[in-house]
Chimera marker file (.cmm) of the C-alpha trace (Angstrom):
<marker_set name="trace">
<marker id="1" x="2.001" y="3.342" z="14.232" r="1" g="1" b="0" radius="0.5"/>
<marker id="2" x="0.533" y="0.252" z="15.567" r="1" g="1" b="0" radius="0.5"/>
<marker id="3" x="-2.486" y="-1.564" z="13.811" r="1" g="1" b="0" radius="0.5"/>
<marker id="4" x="-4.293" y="-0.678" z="16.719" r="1" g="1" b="0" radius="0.5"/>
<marker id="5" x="-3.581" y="3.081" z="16.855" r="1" g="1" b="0" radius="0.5"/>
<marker id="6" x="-4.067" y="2.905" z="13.215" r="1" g="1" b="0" radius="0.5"/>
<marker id="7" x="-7.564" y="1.136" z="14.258" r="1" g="1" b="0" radius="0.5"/>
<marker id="8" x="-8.736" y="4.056" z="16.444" r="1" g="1" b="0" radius="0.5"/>
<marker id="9" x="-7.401" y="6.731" z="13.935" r="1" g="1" b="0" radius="0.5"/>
<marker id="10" x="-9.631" y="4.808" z="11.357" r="1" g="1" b="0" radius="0.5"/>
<marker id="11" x="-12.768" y="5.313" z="14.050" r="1" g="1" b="0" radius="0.5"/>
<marker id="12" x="-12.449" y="8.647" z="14.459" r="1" g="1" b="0" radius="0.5"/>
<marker id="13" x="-12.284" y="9.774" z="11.253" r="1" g="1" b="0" radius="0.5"/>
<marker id="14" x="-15.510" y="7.294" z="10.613" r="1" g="1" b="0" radius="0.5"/>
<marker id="15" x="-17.350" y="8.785" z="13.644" r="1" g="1" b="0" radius="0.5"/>
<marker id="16" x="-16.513" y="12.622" z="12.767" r="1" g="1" b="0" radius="0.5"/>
<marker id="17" x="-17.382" y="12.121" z="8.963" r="1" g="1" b="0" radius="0.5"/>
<marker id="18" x="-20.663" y="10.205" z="10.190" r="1" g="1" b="0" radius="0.5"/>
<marker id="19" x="-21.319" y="12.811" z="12.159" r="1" g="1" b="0" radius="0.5"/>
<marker id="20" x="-20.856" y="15.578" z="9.132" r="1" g="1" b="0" radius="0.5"/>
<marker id="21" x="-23.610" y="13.270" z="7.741" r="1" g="1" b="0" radius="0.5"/>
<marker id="22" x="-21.123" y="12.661" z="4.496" r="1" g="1" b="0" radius="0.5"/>
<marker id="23" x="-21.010" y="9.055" z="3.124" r="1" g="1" b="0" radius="0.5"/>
<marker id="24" x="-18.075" y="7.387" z="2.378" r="1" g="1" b="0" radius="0.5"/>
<marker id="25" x="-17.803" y="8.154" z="-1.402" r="1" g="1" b="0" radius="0.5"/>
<marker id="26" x="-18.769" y="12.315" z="-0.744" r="1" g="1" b="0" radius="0.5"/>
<marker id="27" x="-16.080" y="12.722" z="1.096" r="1" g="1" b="0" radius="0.5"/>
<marker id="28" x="-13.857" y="10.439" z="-0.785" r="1" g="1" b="0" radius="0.5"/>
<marker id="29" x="-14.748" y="13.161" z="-3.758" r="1" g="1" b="0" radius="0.5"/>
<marker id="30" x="-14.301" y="15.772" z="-1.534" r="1" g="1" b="0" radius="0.5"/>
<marker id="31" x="-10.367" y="14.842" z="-0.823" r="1" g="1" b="0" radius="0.5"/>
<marker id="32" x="-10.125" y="14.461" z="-4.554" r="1" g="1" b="0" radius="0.5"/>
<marker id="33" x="-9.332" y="10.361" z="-3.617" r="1" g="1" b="0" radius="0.5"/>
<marker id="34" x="-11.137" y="7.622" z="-5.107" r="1" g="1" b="0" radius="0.5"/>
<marker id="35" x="-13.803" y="5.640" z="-2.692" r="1" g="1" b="0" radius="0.5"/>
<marker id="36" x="-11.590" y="2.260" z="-2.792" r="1" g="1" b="0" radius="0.5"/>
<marker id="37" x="-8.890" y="4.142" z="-1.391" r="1" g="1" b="0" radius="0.5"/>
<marker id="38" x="-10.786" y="6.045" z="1.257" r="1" g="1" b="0" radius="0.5"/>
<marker id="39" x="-12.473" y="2.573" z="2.454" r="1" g="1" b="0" radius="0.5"/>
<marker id="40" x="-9.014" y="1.495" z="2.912" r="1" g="1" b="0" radius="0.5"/>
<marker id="41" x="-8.166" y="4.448" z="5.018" r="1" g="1" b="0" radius="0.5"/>
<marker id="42" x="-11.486" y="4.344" z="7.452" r="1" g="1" b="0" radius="0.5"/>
<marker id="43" x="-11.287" y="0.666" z="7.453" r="1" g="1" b="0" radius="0.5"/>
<marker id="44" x="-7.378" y="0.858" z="8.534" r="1" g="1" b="0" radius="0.5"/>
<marker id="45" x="-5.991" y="-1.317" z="5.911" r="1" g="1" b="0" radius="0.5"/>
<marker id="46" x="-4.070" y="1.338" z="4.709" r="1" g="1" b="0" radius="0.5"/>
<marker id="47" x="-2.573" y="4.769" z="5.969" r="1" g="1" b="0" radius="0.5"/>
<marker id="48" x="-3.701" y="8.109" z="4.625" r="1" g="1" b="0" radius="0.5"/>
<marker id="49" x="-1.092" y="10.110" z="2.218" r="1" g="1" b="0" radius="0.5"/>
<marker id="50" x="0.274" y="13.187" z="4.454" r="1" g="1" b="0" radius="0.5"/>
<marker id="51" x="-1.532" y="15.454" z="1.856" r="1" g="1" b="0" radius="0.5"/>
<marker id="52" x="-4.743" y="13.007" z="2.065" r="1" g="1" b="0" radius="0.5"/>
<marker id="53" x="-4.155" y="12.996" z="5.847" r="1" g="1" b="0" radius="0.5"/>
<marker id="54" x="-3.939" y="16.758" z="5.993" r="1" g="1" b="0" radius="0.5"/>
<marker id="55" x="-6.982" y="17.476" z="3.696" r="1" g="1" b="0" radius="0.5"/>
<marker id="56" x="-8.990" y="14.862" z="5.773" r="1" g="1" b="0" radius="0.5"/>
<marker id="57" x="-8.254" y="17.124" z="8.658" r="1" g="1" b="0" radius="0.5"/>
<marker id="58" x="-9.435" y="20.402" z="6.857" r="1" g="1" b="0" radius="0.5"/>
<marker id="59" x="-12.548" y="18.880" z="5.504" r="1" g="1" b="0" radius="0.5"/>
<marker id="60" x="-13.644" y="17.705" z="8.647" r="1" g="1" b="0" radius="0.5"/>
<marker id="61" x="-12.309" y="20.449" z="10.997" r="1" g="1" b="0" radius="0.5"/>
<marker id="62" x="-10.411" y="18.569" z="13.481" r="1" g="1" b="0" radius="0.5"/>
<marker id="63" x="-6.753" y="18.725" z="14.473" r="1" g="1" b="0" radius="0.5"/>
<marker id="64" x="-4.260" y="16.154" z="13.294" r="1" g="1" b="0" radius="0.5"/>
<marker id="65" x="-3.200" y="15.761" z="16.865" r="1" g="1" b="0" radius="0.5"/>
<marker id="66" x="-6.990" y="14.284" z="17.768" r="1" g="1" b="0" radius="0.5"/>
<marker id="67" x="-7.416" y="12.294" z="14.210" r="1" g="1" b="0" radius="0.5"/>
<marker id="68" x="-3.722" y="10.756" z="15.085" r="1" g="1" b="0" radius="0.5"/>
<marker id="69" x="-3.761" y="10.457" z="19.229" r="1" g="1" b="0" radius="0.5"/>
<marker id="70" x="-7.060" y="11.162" z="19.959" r="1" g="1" b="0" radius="0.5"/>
<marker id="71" x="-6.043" y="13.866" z="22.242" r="1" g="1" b="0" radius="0.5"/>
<marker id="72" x="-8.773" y="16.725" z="22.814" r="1" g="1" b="0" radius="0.5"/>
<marker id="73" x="-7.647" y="18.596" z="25.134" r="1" g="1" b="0" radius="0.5"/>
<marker id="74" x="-5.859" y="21.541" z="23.995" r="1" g="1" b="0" radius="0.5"/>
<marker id="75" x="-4.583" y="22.593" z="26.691" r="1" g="1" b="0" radius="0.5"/>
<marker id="76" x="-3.831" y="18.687" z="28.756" r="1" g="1" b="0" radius="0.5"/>
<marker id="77" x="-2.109" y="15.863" z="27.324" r="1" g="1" b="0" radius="0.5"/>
<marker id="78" x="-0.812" y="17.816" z="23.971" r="1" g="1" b="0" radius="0.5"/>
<marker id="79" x="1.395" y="15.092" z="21.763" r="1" g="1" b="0" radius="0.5"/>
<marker id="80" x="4.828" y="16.752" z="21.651" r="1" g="1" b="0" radius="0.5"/>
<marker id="81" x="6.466" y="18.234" z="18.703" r="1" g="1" b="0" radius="0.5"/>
<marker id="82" x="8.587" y="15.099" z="18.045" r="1" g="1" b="0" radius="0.5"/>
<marker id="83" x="5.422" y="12.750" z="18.465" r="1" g="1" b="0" radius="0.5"/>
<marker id="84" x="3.350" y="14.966" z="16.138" r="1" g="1" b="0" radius="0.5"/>
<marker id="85" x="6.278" y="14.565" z="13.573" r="1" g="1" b="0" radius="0.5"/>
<marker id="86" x="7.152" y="11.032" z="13.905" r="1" g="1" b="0" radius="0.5"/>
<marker id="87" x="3.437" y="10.336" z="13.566" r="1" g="1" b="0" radius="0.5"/>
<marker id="88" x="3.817" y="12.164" z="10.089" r="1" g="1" b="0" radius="0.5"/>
<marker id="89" x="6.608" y="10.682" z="8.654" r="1" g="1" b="0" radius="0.5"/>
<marker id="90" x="5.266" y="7.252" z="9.355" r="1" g="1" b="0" radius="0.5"/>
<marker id="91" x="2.445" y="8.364" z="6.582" r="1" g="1" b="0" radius="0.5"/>
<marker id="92" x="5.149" y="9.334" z="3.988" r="1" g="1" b="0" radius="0.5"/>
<marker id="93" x="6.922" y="6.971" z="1.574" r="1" g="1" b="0" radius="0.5"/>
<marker id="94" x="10.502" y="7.742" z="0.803" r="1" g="1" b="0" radius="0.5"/>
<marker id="95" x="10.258" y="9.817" z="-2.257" r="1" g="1" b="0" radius="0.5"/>
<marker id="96" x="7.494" y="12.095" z="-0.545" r="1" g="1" b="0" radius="0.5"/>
<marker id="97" x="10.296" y="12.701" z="2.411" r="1" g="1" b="0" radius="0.5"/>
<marker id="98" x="13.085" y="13.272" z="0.037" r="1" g="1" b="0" radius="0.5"/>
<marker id="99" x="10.660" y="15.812" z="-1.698" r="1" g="1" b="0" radius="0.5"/>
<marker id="100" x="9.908" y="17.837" z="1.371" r="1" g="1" b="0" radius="0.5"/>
<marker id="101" x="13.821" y="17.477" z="2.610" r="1" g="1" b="0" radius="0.5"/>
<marker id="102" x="14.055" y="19.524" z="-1.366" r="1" g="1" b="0" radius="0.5"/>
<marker id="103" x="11.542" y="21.821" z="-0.893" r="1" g="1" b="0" radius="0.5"/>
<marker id="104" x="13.001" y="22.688" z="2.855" r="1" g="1" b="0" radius="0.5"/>
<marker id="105" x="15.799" y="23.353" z="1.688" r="1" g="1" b="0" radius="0.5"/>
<marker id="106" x="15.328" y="25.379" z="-0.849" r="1" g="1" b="0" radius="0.5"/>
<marker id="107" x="13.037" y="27.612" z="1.313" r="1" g="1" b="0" radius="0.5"/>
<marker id="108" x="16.706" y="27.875" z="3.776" r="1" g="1" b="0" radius="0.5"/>
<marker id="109" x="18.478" y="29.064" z="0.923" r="1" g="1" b="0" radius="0.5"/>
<marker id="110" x="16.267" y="31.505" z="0.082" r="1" g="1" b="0" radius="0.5"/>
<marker id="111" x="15.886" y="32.521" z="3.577" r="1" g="1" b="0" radius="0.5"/>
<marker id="112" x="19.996" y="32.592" z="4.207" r="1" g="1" b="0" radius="0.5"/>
<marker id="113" x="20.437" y="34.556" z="0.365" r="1" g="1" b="0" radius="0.5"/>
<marker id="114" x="17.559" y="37.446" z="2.566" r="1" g="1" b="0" radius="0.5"/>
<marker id="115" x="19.669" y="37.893" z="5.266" r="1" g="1" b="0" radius="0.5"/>
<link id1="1" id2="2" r="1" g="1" b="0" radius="0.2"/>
<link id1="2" id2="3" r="1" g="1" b="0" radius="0.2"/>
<link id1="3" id2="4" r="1" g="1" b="0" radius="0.2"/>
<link id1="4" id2="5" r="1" g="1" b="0" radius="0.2"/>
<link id1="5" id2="6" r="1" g="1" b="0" radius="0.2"/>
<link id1="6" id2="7" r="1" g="1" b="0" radius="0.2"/>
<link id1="7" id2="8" r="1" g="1" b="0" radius="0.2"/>
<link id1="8" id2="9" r="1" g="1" b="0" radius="0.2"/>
<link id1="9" id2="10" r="1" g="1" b="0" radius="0.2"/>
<link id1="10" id2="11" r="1" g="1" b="0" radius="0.2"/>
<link id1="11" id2="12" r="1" g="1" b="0" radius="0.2"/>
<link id1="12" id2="13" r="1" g="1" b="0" radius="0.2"/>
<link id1="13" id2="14" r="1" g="1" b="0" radius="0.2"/>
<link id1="14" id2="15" r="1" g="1" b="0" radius="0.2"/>
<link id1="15" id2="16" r="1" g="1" b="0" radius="0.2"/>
<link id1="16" id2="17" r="1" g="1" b="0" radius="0.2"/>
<link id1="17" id2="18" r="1" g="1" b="0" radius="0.2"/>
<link id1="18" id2="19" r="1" g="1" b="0" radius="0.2"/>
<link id1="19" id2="20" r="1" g="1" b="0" radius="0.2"/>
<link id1="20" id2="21" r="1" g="1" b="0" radius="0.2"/>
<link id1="21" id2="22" r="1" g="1" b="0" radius="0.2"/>
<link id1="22" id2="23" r="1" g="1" b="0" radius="0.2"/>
<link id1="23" id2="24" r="1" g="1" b="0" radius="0.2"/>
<link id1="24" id2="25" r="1" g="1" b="0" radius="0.2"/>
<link id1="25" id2="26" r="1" g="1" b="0" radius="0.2"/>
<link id1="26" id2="27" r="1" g="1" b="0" radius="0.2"/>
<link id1="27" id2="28" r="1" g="1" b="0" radius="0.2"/>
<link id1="28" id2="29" r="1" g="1" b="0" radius="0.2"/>
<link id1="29" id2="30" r="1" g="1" b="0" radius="0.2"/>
<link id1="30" id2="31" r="1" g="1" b="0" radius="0.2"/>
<link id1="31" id2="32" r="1" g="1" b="0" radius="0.2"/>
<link id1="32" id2="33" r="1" g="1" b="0" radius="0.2"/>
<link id1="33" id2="34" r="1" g="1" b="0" radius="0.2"/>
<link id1="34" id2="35" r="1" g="1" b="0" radius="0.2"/>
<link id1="35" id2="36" r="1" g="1" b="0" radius="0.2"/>
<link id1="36" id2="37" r="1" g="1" b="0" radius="0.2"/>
<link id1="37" id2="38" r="1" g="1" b="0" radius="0.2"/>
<link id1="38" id2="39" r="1" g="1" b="0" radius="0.2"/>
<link id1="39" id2="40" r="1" g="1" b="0" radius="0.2"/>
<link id1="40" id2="41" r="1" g="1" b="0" radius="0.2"/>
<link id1="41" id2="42" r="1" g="1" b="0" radius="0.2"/>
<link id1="42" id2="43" r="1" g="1" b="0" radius="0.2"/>
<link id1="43" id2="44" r="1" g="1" b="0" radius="0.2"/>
<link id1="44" id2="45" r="1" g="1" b="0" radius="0.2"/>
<link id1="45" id2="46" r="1" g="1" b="0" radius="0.2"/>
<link id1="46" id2="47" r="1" g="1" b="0" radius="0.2"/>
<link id1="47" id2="48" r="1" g="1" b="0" radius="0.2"/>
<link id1="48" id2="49" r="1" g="1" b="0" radius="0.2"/>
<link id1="49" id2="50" r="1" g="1" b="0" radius="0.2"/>
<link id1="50" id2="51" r="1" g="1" b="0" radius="0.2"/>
<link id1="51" id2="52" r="1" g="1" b="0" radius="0.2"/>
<link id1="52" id2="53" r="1" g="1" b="0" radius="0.2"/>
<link id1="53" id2="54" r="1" g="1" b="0" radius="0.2"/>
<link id1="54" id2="55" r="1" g="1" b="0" radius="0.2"/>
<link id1="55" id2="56" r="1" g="1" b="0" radius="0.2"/>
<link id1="56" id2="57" r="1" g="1" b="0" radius="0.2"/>
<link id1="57" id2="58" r="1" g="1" b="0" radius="0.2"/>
<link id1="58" id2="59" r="1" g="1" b="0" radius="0.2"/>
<link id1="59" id2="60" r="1" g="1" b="0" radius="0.2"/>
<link id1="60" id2="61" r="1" g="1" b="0" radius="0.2"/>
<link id1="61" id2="62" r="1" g="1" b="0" radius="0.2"/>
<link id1="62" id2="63" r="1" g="1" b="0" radius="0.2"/>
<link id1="63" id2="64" r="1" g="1" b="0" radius="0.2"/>
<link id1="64" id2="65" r="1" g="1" b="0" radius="0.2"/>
<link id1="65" id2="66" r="1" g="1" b="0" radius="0.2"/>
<link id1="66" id2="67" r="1" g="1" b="0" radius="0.2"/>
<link id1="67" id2="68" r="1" g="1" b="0" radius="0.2"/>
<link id1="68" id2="69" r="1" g="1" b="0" radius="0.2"/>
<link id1="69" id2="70" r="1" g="1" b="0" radius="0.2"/>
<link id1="70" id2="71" r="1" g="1" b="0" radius="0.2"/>
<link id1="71" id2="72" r="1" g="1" b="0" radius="0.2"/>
<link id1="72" id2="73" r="1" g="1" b="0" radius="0.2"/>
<link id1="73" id2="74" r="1" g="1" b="0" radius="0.2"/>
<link id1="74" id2="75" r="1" g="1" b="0" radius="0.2"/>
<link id1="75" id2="76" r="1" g="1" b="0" radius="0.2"/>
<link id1="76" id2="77" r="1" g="1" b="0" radius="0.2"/>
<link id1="77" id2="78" r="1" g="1" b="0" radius="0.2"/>
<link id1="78" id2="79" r="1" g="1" b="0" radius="0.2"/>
<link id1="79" id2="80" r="1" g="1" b="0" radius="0.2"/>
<link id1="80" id2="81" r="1" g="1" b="0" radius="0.2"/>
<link id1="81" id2="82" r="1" g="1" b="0" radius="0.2"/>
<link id1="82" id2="83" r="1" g="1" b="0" radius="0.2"/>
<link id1="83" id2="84" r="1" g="1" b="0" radius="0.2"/>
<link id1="84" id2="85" r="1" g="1" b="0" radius="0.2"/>
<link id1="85" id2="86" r="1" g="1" b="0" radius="0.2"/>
<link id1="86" id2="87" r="1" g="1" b="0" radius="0.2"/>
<link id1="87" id2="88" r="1" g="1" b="0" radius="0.2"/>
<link id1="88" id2="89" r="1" g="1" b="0" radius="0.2"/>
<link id1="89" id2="90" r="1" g="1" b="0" radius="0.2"/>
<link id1="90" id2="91" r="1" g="1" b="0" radius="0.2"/>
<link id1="91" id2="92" r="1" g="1" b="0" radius="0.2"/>
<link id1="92" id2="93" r="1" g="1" b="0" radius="0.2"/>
<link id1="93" id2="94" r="1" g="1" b="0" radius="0.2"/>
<link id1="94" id2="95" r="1" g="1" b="0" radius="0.2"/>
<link id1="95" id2="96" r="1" g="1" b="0" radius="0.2"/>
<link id1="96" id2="97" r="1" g="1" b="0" radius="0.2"/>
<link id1="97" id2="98" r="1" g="1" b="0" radius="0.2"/>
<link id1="98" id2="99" r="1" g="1" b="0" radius="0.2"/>
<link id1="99" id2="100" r="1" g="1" b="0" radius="0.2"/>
<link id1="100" id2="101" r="1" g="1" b="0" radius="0.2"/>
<link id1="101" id2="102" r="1" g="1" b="0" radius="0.2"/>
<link id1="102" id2="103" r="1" g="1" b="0" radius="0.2"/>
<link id1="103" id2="104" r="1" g="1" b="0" radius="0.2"/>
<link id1="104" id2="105" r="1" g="1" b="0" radius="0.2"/>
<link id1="105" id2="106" r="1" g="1" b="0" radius="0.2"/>
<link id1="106" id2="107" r="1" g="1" b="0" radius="0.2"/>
<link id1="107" id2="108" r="1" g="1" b="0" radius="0.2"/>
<link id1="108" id2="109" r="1" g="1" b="0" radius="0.2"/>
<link id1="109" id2="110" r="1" g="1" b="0" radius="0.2"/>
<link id1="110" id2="111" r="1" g="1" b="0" radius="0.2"/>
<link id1="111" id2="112" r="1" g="1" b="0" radius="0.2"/>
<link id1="112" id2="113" r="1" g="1" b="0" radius="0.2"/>
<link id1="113" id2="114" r="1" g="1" b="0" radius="0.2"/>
<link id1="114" id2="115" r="1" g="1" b="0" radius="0.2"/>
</marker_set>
């Protein structure tokens, strides 16, 4: 992600939580994040967690795709599959991947041990 794409992700989480008329440190305590860490997010010095990026979506009811791309039309210029995932990973340090690569699969093995 470029510093500028990371710029306008920054704005419109800013704008949205503006919007939901929370300030910086309510919703900070609503992501269960401390307020120096959320300024660092909104203020793109630093990129969200995936968890803290996924929460931040939830809490302020707007897709990932939008927060990320900026894209709002559902049904126009969608990012694809592999955007939407590339865009992920780039918020994930290298023990959170190798986590989720664990987790996934273990979830195949259980699915393959169904069969």
């Amino acid at each position: 992600m470029t510093k500028e794409e990371q710029k306008a992700m920054a704005n419109r989480i800013k704008k949205r939580r503006k919007s939901l008329n929370f300030t910086q440190e309510q919703f900070a305590e609503l992501l269960g994040i401390s307020a120096s860490s959320y300024t660092r997010i909104e203020n793109a010095f630093q990129n969200p967690a995936l968890n803290t990026l996924i929460n931040i979506s939830k809490n302020l009811k707007i897709s990932i795709d939008y927060m990320i791309f900026g894209n709002e039309d559902i049904h126009g210029n969608v990012a694809t599959d592999t955007e939407v995932f590339e865009a992920l990973v780039d918020f994930s340090d290298m023990e959170k991947l190798k986590h989720a690569a664990e987790v996934l699969d273990k979830f195949i093995k259980i699915k393959e041990n169904k069969k």
